[in-house]
C-alpha positions as CSV (number, residue, x, y, z in Angstrom):
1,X,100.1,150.8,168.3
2,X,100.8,152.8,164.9
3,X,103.3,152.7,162.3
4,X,104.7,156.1,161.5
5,X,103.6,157.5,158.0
6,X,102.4,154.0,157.0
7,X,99.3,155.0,155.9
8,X,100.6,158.1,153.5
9,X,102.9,155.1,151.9
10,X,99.9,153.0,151.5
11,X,98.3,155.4,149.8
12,X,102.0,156.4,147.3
13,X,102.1,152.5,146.7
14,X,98.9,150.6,146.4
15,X,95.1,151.6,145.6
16,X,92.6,153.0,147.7
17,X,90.5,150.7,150.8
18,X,87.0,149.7,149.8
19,X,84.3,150.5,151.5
20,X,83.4,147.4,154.2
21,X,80.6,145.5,153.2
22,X,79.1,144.2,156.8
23,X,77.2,141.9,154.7
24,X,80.2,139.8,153.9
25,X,81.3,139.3,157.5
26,X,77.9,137.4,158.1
27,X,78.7,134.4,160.7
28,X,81.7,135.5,161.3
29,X,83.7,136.5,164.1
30,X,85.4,139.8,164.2
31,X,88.4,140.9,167.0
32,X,87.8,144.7,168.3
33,X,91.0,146.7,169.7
34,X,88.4,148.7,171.7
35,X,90.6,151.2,173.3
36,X,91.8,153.2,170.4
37,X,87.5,153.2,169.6
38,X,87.0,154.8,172.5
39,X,89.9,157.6,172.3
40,X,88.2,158.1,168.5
41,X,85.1,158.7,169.8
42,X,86.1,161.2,173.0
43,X,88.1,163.3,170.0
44,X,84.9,162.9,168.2
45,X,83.1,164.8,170.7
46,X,80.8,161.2,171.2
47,X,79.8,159.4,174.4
48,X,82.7,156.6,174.6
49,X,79.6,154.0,175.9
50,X,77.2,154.5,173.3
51,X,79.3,155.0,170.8
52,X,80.7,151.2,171.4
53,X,76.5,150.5,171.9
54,X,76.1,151.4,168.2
55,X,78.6,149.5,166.8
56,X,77.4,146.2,168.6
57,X,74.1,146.9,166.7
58,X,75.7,147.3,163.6
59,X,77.6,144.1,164.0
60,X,74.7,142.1,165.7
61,X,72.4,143.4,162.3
62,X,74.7,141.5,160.6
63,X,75.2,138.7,162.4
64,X,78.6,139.0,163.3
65,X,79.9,137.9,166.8
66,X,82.1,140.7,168.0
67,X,85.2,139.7,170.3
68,X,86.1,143.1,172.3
69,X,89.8,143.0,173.7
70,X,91.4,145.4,176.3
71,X,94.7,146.1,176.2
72,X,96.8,145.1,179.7
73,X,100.4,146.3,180.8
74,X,102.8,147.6,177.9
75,X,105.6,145.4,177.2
76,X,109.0,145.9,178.3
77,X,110.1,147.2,174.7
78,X,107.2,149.8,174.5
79,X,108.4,151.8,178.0
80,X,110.4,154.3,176.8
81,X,107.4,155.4,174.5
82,X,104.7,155.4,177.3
83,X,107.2,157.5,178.9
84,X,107.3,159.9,176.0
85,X,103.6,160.0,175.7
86,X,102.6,160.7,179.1
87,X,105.1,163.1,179.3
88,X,103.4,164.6,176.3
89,X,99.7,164.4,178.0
90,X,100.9,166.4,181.1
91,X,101.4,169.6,179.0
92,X,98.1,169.6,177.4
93,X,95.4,171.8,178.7
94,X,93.4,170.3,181.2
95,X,90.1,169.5,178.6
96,X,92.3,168.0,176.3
97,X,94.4,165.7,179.1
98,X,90.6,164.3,179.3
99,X,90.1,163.2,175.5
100,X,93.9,162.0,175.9
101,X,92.9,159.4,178.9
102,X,90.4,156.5,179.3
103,X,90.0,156.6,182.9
104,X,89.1,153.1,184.8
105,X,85.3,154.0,185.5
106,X,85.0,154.6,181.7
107,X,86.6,150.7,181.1
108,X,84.3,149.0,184.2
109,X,81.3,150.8,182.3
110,X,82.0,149.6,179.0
111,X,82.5,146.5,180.3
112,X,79.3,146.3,181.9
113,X,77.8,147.3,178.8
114,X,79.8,144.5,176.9
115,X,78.4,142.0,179.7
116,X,74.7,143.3,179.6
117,X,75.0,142.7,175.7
118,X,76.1,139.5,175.6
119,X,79.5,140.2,174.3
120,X,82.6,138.1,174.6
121,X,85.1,140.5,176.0
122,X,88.5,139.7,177.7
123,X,91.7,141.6,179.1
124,X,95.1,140.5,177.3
125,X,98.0,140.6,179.6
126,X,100.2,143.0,177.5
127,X,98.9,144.5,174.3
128,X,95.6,143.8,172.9
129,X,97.3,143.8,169.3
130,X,99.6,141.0,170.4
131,X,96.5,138.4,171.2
132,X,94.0,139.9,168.2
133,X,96.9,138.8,165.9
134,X,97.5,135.5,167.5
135,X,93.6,134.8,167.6
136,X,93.6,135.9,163.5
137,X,96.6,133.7,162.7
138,X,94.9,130.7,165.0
139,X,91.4,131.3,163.3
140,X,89.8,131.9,166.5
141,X,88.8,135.2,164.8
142,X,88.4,136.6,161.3
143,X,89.0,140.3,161.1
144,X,89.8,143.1,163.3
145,X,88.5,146.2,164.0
146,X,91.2,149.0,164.8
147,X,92.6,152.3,164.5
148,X,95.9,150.9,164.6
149,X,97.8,149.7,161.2
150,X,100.4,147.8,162.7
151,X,97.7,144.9,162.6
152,X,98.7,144.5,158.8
153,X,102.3,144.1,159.9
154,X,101.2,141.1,162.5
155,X,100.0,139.4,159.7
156,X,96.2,140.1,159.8
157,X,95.0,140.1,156.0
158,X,92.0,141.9,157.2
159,X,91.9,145.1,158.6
160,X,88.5,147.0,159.2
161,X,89.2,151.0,160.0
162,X,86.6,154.0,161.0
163,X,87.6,156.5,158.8
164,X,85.6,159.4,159.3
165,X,81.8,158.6,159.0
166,X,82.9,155.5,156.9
167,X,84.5,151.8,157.4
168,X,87.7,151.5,155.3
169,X,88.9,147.3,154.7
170,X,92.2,147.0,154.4
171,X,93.8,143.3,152.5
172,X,97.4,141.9,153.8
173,X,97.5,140.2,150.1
174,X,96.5,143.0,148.3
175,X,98.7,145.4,149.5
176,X,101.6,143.1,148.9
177,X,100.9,142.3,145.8
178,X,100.4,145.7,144.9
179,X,103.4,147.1,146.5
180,X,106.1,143.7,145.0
181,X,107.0,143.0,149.2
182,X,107.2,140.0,150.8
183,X,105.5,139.6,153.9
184,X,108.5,139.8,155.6
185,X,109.7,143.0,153.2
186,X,106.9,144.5,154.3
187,X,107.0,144.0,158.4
188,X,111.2,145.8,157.9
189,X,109.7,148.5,156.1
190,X,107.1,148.9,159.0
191,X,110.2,149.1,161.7
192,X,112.2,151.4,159.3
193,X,109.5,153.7,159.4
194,X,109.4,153.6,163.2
195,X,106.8,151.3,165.8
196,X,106.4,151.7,169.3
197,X,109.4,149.7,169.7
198,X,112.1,151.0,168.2
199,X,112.5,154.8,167.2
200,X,111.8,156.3,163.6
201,X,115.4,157.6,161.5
202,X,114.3,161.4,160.5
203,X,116.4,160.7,157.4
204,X,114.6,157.9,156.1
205,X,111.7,159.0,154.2
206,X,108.8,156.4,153.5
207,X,109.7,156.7,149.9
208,X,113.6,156.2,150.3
209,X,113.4,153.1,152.6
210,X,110.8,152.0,150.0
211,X,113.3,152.2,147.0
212,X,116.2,150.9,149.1
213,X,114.0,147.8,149.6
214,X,112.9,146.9,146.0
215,X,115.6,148.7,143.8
216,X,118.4,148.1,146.5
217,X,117.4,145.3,147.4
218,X,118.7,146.1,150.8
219,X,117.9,144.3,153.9
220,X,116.7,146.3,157.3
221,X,120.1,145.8,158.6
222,X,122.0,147.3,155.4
223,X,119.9,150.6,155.4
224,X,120.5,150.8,159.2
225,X,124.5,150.7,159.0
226,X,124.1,153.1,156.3
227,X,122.5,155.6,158.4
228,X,125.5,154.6,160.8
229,X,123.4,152.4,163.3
230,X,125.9,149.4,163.8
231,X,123.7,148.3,166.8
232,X,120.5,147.1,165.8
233,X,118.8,145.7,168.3
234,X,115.5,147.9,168.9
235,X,114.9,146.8,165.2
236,X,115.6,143.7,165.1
237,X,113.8,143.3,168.2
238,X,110.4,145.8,166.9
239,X,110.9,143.0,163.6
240,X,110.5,139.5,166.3
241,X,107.3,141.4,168.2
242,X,105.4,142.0,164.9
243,X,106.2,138.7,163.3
244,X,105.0,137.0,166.9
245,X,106.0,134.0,166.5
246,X,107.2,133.9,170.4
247,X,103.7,134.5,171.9
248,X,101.6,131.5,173.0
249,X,97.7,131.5,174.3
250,X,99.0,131.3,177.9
251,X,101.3,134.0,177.8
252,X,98.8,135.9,176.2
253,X,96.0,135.6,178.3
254,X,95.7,134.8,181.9
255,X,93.7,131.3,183.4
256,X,90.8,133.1,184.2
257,X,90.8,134.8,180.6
258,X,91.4,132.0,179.1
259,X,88.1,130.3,181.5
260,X,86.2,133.2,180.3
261,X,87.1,132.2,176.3
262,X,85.9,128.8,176.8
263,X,82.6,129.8,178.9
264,X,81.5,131.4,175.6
265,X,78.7,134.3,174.7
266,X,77.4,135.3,178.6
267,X,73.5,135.9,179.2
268,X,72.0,139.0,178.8
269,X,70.8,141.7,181.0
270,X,67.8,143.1,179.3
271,X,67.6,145.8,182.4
272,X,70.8,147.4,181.9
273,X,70.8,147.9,178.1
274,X,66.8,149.9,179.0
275,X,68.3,152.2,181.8
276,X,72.0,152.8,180.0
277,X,70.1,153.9,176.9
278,X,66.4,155.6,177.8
279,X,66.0,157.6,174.6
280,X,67.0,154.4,171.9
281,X,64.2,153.2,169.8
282,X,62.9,149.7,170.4
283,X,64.4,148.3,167.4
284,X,67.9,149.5,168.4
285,X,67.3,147.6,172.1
286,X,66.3,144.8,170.8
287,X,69.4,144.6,168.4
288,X,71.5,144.9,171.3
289,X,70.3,142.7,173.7
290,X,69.9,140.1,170.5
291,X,72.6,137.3,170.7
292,X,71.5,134.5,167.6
293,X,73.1,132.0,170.6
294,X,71.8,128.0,169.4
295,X,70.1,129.5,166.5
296,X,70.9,129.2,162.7
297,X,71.7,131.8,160.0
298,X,68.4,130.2,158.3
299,X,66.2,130.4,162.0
300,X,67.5,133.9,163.5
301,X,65.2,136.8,164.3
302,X,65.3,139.0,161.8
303,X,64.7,142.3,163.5
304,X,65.0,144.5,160.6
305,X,61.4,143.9,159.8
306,X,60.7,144.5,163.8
307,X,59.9,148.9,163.1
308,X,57.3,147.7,160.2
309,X,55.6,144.6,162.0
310,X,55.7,145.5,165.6
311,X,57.2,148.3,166.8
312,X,56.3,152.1,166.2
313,X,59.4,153.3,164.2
314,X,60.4,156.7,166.6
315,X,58.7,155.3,170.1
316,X,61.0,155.1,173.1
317,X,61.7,153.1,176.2
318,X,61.1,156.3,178.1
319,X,57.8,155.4,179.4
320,X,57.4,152.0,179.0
321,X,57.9,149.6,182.2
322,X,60.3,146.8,181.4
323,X,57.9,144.2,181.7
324,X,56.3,145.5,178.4
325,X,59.9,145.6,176.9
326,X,60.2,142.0,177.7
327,X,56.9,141.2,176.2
328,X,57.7,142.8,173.3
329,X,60.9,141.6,172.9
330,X,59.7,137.9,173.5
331,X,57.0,139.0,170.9
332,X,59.4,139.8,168.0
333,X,60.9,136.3,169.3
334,X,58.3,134.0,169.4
335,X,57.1,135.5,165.8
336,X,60.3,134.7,164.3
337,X,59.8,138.2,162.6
């Protein structure tokens, strides 16, 4: 979910995003809303699958456990903009109605791929955003990965973006502190400028609700009566669903996601990650069917080193039976390279 023209009043109010530094998320574990990274890629004319495949080798290099979540059914609040929006997708042109959709065999194979891998992945019964924020607030994660910036207004204070060819991290405390808003100043001034809940006032500029916060010191409700909205409710509803303080692990995910949390990182299937990607180099399949599972940041394979010490730098899988792989990759194991 997106706020409207939040990220042009992040960029009036407070200092550019750094750069991520992977580095620093070492150990750590990082939440994924995976479905706006797919729509990126399709609009980025790249595979949806292997596109998701590269970034588990990025995070895996660093040793960071990625947590994928799928987004389930929209909440009640958030129909009347699903209505809007596929309304919107049935007068596009046929090939762009297809970089507008993720269709279920797309999910089941990126889910396969997230399996074969060894990623945690599970399916939230509403909105993904919804349980990536409670899982940041309850520490069972410590970032997230999104296009979406409403994850700053859930109270995430860190927010990794793709933007373009780079990663962008975005800090809750920094962007208060920069901006003189509250938390909770800063969660109205997302639902003034308009959420998926509640509609945006074409009057109110960015810059005018802004003011009418700090120099006004108006509340949400004051600026909305003096647009004449006496009846507030979307608002103060859009305000409740960002601050989530209602949602709870069960209502958030189902038993058998919640089965699936507690099983853990799952096994890997070495097979699928040869045949899904027949032109990677070794390197890059043995990063992604790496998980550092029972082994310490002092004790884990370091596979950087693996294209120098045992692997030719540009061979492929392409002809190379998968018991050889498996040598190999038990090879770069058993050397503790």
């Amino acid at each position: 979910m997106g706020i409207k023209s939040l990220h042009k009043w992040l960029s009036w109010v407070t200092s550019p995003p750094p750069a991520v530094n992977w580095s620093h998320w070492s150990e750590k574990r990082i939440g994924i809303d995976i479905l706006g990274l797919l729509y990126k890629a399709k609009y980025d004319n790249q595979e949806p699958t292997e596109s998701i495949a590269r970034l588990i080798v990025l995070l895996k290099k660093h040793s960071i456990q990625p947590i994928f979540v799928f987004d389930g059914k929209s909440p009640q609040e958030k129909q009347t903009t699903c209505t809007q929006r596929r309304r919107q997708k049935e007068q596009l042109p046929d090939a762009q109605q297809k970089l507008a959709c993720i269709h279920s065999n797309e999910r089941n194979e990126i889910k396969q791929l997230l399996y074969a891998t060894g990623c945690v992945y599970l399916n939230a019964n509403e909105e993904a955003d919804s349980l990536l924020a409670y899982m940041y607030k309850n520490a069972h994660i410590d970032a997230v990965i999104s296009m979406d910036m409403d994850f700053l207004a859930r109270g995430c204070e860190k927010l990794l973006v793709p933007y373009k060819s780079k990663w962008q991290e975005y800090t809750l405390s920094k962007i208060l502190a920069e901006s003189k808003l509250s938390y909770e100043r800063f969660v109205e001034l997302c639902v003034l400028l308009g959420t998926d809940y509640n509609p945006h006032i074409p009057s109110l500029s960015y810059q005018r609700i802004y003011w009418s916060l700090i120099i006004g010191n108006l509340t949400m409700s004051e600026i909305l009566a003096k647009e004449g909205i006496r009846n507030d409710f979307l608002w103060s509803r859009a305000y409740q669903l960002l601050l989530g303080k209602e949602y709870t692990w069960d209502s958030l995910l189902s038993e058998k996601q919640r089965e699936k949390w507690k099983a853990g990182i799952p096994n890997t299937e070495y097979e699928s990650c040869v045949t899904m990607f027949p032109t990677w180099s070794l390197t890059d399949l043995a990063w992604l069917y790496y998980t550092p599972v029972n082994k310490s940041a002092e004790t884990a394979i370091d596979l950087r080193a693996a294209d120098a010490a045992v692997l030719e730098p540009r061979t492929t899988i392409q002809n190379v039976p998968i018991e050889n792989m498996k040598s190999i990759r038990n090879s770069i194991a058993d050397s503790n390279i």
